[in-house]
C-alpha positions in Angstrom: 88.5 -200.5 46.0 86.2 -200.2 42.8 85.7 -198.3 39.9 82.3 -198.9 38.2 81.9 -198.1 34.7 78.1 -197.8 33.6 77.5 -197.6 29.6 74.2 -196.7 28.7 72.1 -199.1 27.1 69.3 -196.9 25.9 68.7 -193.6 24.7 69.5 -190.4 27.3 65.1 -189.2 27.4 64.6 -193.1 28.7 67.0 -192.7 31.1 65.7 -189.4 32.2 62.4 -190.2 34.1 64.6 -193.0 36.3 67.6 -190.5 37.2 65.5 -189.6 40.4 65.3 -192.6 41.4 69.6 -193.4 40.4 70.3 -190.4 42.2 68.3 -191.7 45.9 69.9 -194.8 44.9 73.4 -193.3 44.8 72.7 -191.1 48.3 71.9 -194.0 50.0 75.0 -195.5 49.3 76.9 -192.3 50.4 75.4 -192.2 53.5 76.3 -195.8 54.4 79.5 -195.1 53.8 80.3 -197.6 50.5 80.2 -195.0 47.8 82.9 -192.2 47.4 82.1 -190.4 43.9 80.2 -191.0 41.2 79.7 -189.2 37.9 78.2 -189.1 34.5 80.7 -189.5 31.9 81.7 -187.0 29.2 80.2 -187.1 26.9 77.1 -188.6 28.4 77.3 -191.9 27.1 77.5 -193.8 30.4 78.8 -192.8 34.1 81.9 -193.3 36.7 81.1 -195.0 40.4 83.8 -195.2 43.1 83.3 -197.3 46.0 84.9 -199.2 48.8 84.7 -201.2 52.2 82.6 -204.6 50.4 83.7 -207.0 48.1 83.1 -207.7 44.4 80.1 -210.2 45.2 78.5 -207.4 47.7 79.1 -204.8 45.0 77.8 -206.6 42.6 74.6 -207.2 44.3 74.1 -203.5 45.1 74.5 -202.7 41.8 71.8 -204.8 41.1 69.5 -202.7 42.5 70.3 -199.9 41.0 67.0 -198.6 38.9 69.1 -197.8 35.9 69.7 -202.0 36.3 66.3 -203.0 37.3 65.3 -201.2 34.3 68.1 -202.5 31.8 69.3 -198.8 31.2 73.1 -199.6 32.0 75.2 -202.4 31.8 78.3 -202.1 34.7 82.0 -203.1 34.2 83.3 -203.7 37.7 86.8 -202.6 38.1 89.0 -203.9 41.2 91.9 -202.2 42.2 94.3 -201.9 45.4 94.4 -198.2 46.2 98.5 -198.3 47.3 98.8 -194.6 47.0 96.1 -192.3 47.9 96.2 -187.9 47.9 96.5 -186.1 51.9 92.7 -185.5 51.9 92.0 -189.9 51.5 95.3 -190.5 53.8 93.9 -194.1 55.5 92.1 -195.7 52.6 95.9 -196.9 50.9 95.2 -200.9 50.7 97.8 -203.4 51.4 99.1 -205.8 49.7 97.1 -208.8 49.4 
């Protein structure tokens, strides 16, 4: 599992006219499944991705195309963890050891 931390890399009104495009970026990546939340940080100085089910080299290359990345409006910190634990409503997505 993966936490991605985006910092912003420019200003929030350049950012602004993209967030569309971030946000059909994001749904995509719902809808297939490899996302599971996602978030703008407070205060709004970057944002929070949580995703799943590909590895670092696979998330690394979706992030790529990411408009906030294509447009060099984030950088991303890539977090890898082993979920060992998880709450009732994610009972199934606890990882094993490696």
């Amino acid at each position: 599992m993966f936490v991605v931390l985006l910092t912003y890399t420019q200003p929030l009104e350049k950012l602004e006219p993209y967030l569309p495009a971030h946000r059909q970026f994001l749904a995509k990546h719902y809808a297939s499944g490899v996302l599971l939340a996602s978030g703008p940080q407070i205060p709004r100085t970057g944002g929070v991705i949580i995703a799943r089910g590909l590895s670092r080299e696979q998330l690394q290359s979706l992030l790529a195309a990411d408009p906030f990345a294509q447009n060099a409006l984030a950088d991303y910190q890539v977090i890898e963890f082993q979920a060992r634990a998880c709450a009732p409503q994610l009972a199934g997505w606890e990882e094993s050891e490696r």
